[in-house]
PDB file with SEQRES, HELIX, SHEET and CRYST1 records, atoms N, CA, C and O in Angstrom:
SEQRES   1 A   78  UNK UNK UNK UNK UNK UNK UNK UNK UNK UNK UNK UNK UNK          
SEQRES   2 A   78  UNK UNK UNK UNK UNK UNK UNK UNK UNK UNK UNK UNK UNK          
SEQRES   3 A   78  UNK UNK UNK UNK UNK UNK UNK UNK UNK UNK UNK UNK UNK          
SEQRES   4 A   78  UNK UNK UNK UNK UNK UNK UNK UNK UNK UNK UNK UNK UNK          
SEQRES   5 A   78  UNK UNK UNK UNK UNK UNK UNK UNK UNK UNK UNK UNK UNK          
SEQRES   6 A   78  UNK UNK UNK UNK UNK UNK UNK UNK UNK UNK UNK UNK UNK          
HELIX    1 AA1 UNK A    2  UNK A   26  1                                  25    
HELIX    2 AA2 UNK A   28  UNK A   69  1                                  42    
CRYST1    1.000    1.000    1.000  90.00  90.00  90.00 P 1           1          
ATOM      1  N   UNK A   1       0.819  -1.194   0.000  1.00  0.00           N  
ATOM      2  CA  UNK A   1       0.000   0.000   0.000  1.00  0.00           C  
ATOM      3  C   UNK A   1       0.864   1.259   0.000  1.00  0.00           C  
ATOM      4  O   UNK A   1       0.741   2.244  -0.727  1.00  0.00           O  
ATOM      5  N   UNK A   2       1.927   0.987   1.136  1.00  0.00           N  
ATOM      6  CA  UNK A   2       2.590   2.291   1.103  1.00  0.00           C  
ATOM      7  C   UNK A   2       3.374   2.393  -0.798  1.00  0.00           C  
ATOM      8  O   UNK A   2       2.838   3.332  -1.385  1.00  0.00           O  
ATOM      9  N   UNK A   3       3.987   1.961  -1.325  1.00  0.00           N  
ATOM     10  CA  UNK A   3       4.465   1.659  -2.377  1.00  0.00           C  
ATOM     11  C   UNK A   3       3.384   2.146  -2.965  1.00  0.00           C  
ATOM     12  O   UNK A   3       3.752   3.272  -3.297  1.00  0.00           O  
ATOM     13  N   UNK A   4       2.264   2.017  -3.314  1.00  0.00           N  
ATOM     14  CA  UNK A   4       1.401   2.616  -4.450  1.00  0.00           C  
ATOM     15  C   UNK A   4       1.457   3.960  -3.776  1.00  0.00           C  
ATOM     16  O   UNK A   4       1.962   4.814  -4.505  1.00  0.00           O  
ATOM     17  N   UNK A   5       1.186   4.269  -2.923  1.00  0.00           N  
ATOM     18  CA  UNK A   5       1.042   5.352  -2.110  1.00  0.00           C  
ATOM     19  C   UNK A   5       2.376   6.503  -3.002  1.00  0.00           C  
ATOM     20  O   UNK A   5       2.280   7.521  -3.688  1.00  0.00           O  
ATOM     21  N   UNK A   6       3.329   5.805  -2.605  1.00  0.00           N  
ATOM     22  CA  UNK A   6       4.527   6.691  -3.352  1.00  0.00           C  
ATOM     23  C   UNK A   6       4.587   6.994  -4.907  1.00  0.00           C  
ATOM     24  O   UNK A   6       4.737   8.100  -5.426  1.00  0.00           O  
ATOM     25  N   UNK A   7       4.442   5.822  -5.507  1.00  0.00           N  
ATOM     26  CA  UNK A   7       4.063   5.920  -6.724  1.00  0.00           C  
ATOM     27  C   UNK A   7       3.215   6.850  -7.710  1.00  0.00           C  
ATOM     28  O   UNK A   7       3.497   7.438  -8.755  1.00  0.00           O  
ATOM     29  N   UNK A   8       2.029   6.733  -6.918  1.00  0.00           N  
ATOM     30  CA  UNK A   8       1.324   8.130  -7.350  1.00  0.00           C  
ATOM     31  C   UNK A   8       1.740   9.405  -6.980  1.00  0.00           C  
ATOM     32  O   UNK A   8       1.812  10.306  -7.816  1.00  0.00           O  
ATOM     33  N   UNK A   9       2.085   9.605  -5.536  1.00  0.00           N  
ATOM     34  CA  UNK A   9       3.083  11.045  -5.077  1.00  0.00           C  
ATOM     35  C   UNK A   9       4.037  10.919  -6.256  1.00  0.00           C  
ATOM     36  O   UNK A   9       3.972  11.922  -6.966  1.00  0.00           O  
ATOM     37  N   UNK A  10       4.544  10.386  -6.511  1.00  0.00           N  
ATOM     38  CA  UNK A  10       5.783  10.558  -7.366  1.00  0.00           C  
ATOM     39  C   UNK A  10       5.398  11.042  -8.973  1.00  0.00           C  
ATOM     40  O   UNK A  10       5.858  12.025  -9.554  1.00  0.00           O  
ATOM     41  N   UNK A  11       4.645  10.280  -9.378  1.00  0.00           N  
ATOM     42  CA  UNK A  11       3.705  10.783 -10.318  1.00  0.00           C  
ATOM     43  C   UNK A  11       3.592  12.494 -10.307  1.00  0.00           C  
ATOM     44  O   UNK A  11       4.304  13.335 -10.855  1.00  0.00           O  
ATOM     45  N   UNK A  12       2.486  12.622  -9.516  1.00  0.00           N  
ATOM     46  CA  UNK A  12       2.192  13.920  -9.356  1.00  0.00           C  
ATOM     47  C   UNK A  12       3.023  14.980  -9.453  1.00  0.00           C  
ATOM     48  O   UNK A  12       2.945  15.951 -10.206  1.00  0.00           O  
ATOM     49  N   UNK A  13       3.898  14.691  -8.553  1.00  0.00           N  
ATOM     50  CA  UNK A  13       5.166  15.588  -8.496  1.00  0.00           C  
ATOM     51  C   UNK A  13       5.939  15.923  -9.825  1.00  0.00           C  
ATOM     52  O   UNK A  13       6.574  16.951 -10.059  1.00  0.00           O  
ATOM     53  N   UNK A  14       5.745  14.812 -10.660  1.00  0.00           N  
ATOM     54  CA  UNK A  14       6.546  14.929 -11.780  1.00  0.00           C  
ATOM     55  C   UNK A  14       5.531  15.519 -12.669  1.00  0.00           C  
ATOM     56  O   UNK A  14       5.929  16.461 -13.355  1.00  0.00           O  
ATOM     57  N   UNK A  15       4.493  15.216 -12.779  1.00  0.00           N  
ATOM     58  CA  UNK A  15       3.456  16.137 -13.596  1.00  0.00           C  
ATOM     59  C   UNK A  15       3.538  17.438 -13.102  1.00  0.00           C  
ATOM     60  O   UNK A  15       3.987  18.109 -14.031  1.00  0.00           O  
ATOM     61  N   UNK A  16       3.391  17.979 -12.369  1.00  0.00           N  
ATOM     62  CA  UNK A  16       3.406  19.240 -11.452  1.00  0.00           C  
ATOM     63  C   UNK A  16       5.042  20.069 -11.941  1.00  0.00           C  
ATOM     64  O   UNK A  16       5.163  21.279 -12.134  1.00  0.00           O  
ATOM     65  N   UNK A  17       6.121  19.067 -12.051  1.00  0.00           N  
ATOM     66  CA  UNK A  17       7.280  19.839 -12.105  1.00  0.00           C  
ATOM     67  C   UNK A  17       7.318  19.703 -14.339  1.00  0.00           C  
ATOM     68  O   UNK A  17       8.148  20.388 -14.937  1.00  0.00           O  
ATOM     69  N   UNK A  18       6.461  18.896 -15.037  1.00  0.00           N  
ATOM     70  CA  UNK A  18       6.341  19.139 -16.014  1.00  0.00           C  
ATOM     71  C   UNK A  18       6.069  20.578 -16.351  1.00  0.00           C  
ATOM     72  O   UNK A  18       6.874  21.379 -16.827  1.00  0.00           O  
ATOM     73  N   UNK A  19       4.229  20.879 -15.885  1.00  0.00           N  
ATOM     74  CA  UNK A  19       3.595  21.447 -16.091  1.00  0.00           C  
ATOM     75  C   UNK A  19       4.215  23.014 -15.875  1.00  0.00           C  
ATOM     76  O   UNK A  19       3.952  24.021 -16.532  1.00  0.00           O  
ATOM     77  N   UNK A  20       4.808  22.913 -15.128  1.00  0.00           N  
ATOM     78  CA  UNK A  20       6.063  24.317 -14.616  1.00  0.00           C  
ATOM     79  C   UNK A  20       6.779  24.644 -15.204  1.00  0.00           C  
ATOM     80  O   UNK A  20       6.932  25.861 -15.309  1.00  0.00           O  
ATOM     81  N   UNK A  21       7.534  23.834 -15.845  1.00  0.00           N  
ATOM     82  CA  UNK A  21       8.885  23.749 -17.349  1.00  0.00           C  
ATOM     83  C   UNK A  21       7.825  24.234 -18.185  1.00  0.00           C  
ATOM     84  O   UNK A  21       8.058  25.295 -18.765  1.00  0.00           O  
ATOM     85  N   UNK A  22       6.601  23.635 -18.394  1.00  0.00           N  
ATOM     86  CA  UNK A  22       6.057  24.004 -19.553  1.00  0.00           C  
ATOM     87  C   UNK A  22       5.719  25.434 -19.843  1.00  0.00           C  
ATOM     88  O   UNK A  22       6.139  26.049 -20.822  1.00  0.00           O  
ATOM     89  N   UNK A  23       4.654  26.083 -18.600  1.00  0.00           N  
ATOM     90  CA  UNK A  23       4.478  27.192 -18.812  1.00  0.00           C  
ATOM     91  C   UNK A  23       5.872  28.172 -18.405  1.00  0.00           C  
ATOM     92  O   UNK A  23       5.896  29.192 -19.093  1.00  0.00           O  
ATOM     93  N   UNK A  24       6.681  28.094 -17.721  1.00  0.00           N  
ATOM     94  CA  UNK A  24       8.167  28.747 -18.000  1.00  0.00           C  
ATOM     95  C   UNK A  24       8.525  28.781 -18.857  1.00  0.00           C  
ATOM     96  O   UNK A  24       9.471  29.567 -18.814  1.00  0.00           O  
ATOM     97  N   UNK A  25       8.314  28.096 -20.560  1.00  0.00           N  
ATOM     98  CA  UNK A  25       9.292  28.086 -21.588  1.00  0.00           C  
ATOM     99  C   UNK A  25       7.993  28.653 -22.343  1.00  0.00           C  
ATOM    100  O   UNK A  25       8.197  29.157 -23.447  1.00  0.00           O  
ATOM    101  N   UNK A  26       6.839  28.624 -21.913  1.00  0.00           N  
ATOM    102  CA  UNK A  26       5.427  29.200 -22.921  1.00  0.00           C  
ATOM    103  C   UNK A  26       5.077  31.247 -22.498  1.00  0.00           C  
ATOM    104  O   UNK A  26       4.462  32.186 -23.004  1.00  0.00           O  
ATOM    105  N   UNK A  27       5.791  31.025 -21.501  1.00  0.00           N  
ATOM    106  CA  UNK A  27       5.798  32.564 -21.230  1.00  0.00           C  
ATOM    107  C   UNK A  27       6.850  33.026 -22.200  1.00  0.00           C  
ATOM    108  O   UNK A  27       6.705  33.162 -23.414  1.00  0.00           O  
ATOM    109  N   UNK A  28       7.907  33.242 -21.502  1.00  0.00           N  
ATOM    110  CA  UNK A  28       8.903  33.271 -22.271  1.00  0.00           C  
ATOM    111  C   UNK A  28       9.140  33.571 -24.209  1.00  0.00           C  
ATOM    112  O   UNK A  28       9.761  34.401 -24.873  1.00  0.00           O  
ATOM    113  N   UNK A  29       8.265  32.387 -24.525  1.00  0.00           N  
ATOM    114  CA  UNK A  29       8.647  32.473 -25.972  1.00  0.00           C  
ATOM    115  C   UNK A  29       7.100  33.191 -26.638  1.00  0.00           C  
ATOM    116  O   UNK A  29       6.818  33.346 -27.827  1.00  0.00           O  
ATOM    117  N   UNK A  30       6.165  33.586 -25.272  1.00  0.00           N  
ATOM    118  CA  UNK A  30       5.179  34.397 -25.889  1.00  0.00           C  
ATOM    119  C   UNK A  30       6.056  35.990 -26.160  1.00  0.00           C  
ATOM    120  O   UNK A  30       5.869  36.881 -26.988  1.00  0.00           O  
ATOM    121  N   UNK A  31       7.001  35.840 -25.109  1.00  0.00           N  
ATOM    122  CA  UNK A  31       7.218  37.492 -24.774  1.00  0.00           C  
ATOM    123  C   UNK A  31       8.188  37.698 -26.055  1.00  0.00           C  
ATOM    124  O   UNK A  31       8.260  38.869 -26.429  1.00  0.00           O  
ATOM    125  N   UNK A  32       8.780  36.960 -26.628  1.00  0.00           N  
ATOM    126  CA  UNK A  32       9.632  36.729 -27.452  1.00  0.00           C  
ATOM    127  C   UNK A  32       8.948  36.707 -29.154  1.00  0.00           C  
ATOM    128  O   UNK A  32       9.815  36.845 -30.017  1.00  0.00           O  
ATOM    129  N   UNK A  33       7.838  36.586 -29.551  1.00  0.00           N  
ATOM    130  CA  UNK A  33       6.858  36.760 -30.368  1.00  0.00           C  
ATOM    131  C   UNK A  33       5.842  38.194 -29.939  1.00  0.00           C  
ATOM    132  O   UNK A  33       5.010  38.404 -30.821  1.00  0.00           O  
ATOM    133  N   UNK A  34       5.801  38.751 -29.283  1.00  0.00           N  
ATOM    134  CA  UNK A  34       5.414  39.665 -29.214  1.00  0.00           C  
ATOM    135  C   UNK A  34       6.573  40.960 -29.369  1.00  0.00           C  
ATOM    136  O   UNK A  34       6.251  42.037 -29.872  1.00  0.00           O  
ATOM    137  N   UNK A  35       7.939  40.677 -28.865  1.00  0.00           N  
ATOM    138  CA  UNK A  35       8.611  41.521 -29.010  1.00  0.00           C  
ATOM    139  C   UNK A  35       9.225  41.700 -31.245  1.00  0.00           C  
ATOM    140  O   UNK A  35       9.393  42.484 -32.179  1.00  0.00           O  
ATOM    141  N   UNK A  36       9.260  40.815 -30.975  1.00  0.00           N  
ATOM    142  CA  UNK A  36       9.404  40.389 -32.878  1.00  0.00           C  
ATOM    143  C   UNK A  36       8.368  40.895 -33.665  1.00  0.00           C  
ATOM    144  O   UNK A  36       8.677  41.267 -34.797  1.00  0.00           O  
ATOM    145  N   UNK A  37       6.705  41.028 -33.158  1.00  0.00           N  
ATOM    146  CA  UNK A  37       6.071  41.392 -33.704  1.00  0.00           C  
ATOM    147  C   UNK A  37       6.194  43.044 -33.536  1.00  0.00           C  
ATOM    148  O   UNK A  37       6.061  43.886 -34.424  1.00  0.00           O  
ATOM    149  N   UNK A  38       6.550  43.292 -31.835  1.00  0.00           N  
ATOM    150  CA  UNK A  38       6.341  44.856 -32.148  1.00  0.00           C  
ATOM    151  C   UNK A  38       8.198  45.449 -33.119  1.00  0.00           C  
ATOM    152  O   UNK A  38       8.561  46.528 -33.588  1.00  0.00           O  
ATOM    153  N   UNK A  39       8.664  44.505 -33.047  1.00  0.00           N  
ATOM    154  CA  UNK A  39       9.716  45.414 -34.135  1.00  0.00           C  
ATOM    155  C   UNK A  39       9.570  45.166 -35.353  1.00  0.00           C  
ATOM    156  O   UNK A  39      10.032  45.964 -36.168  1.00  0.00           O  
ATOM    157  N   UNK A  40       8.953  44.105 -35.745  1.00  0.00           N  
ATOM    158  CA  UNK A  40       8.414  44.632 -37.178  1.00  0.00           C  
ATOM    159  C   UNK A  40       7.429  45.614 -37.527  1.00  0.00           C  
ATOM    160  O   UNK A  40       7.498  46.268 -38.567  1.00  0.00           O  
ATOM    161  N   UNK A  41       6.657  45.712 -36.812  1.00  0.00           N  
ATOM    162  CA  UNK A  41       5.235  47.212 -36.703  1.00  0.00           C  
ATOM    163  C   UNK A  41       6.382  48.243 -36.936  1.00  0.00           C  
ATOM    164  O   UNK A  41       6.324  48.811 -38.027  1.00  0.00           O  
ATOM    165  N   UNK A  42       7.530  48.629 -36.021  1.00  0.00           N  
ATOM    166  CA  UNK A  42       8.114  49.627 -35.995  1.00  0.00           C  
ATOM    167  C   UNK A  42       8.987  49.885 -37.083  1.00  0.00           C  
ATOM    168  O   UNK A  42       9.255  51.002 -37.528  1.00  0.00           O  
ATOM    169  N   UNK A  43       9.525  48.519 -37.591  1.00  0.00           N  
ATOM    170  CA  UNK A  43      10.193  48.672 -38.661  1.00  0.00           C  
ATOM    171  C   UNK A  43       9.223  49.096 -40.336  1.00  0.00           C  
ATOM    172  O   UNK A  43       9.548  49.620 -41.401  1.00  0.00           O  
ATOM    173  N   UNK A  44       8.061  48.572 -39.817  1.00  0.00           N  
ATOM    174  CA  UNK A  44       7.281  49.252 -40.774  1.00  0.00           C  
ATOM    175  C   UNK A  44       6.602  50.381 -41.172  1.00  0.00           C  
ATOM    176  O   UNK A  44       6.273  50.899 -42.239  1.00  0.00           O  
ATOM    177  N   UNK A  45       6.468  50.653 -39.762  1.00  0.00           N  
ATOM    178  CA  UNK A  45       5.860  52.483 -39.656  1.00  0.00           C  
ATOM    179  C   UNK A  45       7.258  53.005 -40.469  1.00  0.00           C  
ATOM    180  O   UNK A  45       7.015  53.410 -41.606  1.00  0.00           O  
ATOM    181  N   UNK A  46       8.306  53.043 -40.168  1.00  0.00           N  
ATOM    182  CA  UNK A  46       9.565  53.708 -40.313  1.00  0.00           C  
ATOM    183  C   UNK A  46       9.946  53.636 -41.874  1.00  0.00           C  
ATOM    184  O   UNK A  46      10.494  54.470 -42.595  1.00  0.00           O  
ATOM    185  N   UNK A  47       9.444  52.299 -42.149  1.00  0.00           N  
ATOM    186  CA  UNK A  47       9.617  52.574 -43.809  1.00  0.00           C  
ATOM    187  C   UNK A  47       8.537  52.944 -44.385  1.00  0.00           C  
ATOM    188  O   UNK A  47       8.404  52.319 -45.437  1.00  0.00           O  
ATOM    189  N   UNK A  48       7.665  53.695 -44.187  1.00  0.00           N  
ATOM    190  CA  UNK A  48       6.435  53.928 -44.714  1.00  0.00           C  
ATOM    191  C   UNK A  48       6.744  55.361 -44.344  1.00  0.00           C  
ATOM    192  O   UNK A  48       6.059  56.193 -44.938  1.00  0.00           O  
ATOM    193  N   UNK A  49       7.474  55.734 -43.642  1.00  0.00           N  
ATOM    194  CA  UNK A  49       7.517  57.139 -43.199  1.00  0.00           C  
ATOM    195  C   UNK A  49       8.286  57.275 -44.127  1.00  0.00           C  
ATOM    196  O   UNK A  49       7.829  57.695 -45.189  1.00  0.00           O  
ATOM    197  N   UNK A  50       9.554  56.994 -44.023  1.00  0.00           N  
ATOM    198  CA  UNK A  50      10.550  57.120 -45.276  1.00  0.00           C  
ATOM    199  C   UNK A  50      10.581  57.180 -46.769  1.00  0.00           C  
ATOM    200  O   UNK A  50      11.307  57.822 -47.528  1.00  0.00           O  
ATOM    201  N   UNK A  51       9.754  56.470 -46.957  1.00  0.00           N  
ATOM    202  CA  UNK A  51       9.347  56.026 -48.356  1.00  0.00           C  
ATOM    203  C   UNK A  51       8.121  57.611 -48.659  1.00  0.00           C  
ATOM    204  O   UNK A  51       8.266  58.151 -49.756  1.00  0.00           O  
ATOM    205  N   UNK A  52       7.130  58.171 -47.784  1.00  0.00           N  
ATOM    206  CA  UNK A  52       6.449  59.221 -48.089  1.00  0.00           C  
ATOM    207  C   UNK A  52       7.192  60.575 -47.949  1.00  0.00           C  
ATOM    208  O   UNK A  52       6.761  61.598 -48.482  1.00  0.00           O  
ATOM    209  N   UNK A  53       8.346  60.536 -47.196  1.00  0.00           N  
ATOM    210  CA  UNK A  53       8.984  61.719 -47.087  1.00  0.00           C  
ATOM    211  C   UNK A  53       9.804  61.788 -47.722  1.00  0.00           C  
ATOM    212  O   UNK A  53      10.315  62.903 -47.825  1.00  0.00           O  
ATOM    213  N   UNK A  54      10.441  60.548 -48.569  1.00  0.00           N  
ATOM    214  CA  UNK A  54      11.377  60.660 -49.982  1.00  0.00           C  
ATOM    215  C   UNK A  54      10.741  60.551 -51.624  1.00  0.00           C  
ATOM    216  O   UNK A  54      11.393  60.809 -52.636  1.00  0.00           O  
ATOM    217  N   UNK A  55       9.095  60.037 -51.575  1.00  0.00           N  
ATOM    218  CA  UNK A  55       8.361  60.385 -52.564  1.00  0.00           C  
ATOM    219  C   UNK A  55       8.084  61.890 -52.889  1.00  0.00           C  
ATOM    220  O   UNK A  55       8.097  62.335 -54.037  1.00  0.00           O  
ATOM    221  N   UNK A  56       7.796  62.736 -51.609  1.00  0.00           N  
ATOM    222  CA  UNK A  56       7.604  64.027 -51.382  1.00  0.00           C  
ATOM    223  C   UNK A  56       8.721  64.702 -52.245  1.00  0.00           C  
ATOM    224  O   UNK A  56       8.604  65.691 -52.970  1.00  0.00           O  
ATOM    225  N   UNK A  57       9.734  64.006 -52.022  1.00  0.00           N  
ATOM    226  CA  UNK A  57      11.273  64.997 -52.077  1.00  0.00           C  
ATOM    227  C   UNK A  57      11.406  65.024 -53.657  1.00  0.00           C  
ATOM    228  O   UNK A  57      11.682  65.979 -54.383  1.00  0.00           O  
ATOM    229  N   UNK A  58      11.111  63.604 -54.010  1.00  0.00           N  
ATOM    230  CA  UNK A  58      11.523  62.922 -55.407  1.00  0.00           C  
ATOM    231  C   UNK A  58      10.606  63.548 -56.678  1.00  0.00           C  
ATOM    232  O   UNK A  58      11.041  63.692 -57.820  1.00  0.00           O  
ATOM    233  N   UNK A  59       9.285  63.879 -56.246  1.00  0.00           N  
ATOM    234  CA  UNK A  59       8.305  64.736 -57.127  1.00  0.00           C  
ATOM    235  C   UNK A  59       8.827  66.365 -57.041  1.00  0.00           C  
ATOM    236  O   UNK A  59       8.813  67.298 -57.844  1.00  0.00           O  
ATOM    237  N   UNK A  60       9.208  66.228 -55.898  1.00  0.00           N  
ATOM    238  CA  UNK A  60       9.307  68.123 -56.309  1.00  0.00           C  
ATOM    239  C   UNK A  60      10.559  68.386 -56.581  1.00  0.00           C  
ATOM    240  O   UNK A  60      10.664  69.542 -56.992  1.00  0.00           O  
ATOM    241  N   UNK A  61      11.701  67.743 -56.526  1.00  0.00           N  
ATOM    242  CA  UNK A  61      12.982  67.826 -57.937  1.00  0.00           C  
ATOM    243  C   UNK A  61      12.572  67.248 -59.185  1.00  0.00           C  
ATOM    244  O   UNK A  61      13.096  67.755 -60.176  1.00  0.00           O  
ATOM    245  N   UNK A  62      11.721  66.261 -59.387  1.00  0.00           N  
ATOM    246  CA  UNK A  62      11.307  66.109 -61.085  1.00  0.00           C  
ATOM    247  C   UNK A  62      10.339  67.472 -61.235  1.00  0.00           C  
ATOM    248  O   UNK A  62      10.452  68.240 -62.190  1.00  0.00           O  
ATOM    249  N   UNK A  63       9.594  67.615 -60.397  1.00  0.00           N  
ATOM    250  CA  UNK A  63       8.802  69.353 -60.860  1.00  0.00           C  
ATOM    251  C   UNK A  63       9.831  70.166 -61.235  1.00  0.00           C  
ATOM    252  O   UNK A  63       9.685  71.022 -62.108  1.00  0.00           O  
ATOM    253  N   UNK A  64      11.461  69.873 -60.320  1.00  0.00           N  
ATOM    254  CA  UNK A  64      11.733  71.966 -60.590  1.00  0.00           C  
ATOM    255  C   UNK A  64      12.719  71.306 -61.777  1.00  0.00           C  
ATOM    256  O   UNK A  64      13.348  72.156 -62.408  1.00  0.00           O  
ATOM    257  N   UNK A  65      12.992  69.599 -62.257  1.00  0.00           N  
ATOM    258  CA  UNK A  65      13.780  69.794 -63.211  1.00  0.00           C  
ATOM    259  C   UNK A  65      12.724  70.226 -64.530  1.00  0.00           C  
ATOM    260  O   UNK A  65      12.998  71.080 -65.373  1.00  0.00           O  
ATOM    261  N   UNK A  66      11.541  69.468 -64.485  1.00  0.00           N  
ATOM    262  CA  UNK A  66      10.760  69.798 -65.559  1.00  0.00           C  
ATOM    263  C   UNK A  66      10.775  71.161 -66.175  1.00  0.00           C  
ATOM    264  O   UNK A  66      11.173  71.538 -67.278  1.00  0.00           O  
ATOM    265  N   UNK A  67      10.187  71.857 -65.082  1.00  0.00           N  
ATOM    266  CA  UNK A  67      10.160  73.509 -64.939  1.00  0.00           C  
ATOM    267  C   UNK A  67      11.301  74.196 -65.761  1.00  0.00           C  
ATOM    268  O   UNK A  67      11.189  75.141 -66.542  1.00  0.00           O  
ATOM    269  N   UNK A  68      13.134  73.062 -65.178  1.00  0.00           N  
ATOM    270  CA  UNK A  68      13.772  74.180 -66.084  1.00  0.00           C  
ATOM    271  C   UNK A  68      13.782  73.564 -67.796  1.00  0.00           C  
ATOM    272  O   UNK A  68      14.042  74.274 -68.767  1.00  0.00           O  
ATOM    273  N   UNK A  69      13.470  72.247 -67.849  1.00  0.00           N  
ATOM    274  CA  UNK A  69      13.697  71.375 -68.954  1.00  0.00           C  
ATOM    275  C   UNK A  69      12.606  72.247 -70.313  1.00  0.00           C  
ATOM    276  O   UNK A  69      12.968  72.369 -71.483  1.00  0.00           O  
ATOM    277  N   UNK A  70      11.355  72.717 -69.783  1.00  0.00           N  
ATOM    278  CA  UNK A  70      10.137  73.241 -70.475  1.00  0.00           C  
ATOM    279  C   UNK A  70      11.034  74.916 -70.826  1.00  0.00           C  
ATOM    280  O   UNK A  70      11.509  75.751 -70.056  1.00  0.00           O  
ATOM    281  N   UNK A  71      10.959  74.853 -72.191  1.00  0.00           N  
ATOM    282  CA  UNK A  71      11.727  76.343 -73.074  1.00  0.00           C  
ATOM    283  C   UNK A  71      10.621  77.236 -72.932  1.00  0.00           C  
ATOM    284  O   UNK A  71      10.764  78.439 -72.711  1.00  0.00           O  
ATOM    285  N   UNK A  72       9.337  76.565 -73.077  1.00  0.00           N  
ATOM    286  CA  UNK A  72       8.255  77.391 -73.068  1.00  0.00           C  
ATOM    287  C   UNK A  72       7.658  78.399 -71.704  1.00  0.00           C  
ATOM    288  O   UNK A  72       6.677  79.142 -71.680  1.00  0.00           O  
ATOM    289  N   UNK A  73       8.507  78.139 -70.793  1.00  0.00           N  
ATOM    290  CA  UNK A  73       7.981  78.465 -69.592  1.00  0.00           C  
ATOM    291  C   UNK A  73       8.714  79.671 -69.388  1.00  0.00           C  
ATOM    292  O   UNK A  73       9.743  79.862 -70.035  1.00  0.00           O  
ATOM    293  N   UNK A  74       8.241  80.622 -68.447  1.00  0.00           N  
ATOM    294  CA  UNK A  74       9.109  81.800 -68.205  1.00  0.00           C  
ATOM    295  C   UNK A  74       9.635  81.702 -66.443  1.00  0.00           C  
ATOM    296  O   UNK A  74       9.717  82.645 -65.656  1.00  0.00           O  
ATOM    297  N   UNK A  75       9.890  80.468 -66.224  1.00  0.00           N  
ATOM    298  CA  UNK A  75      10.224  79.913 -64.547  1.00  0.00           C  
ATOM    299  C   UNK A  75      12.112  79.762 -65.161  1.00  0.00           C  
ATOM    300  O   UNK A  75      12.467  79.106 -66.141  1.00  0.00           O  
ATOM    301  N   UNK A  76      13.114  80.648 -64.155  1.00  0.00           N  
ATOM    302  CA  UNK A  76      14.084  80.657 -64.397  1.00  0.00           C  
ATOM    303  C   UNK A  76      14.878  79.680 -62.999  1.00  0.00           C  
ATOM    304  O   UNK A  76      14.468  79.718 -61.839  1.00  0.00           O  
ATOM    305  N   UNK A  77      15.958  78.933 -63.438  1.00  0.00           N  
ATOM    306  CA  UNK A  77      16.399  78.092 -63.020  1.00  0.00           C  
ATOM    307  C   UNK A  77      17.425  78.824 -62.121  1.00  0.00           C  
ATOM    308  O   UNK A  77      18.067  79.865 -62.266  1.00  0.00           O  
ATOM    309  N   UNK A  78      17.318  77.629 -60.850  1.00  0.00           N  
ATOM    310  CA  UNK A  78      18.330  78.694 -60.286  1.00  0.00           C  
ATOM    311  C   UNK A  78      19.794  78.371 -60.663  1.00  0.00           C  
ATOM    312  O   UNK A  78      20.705  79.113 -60.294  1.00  0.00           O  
TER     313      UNK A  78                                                      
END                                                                             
């Protein structure tokens, strides 16, 4: 009796010290997927910023080359 007795304690214990490893390595690699996700968000805001503030840039030097390229225009180059 005592022998089954242990057997199952022993059991338990080892389920119990599973279940602990488990969620220790499930925290962990949540925080680790969330941090990956927020640096890609950031890495994406950042190229989306970039990309509109160098479209901005890129249209209005083809405007002022146009401007001087057009003979017809009376817009003088600087």
């Amino acid at each position: 009796m005592a022998t089954l007795i242990n057997t199952v304690l022993l059991r338990a214990m080892v389920a119990v010290a599973e279940l602990r490893t488990r969620l220790a390595e499930e925290r962990g690699q949540d925080l680790l997927e969330y941090a990956l996700l927020g640096g890609l968000i950031a890495a994406a805001i950042t190229a989306a910023a970039v990309v509109g503030v160098m479209t901005g840039a890129l249209e209005a030097m083809a405007g002022g080359i146009a401007d001087c390229i057009d003979f017809d225009s009376v817009t003088t180059c600087p």
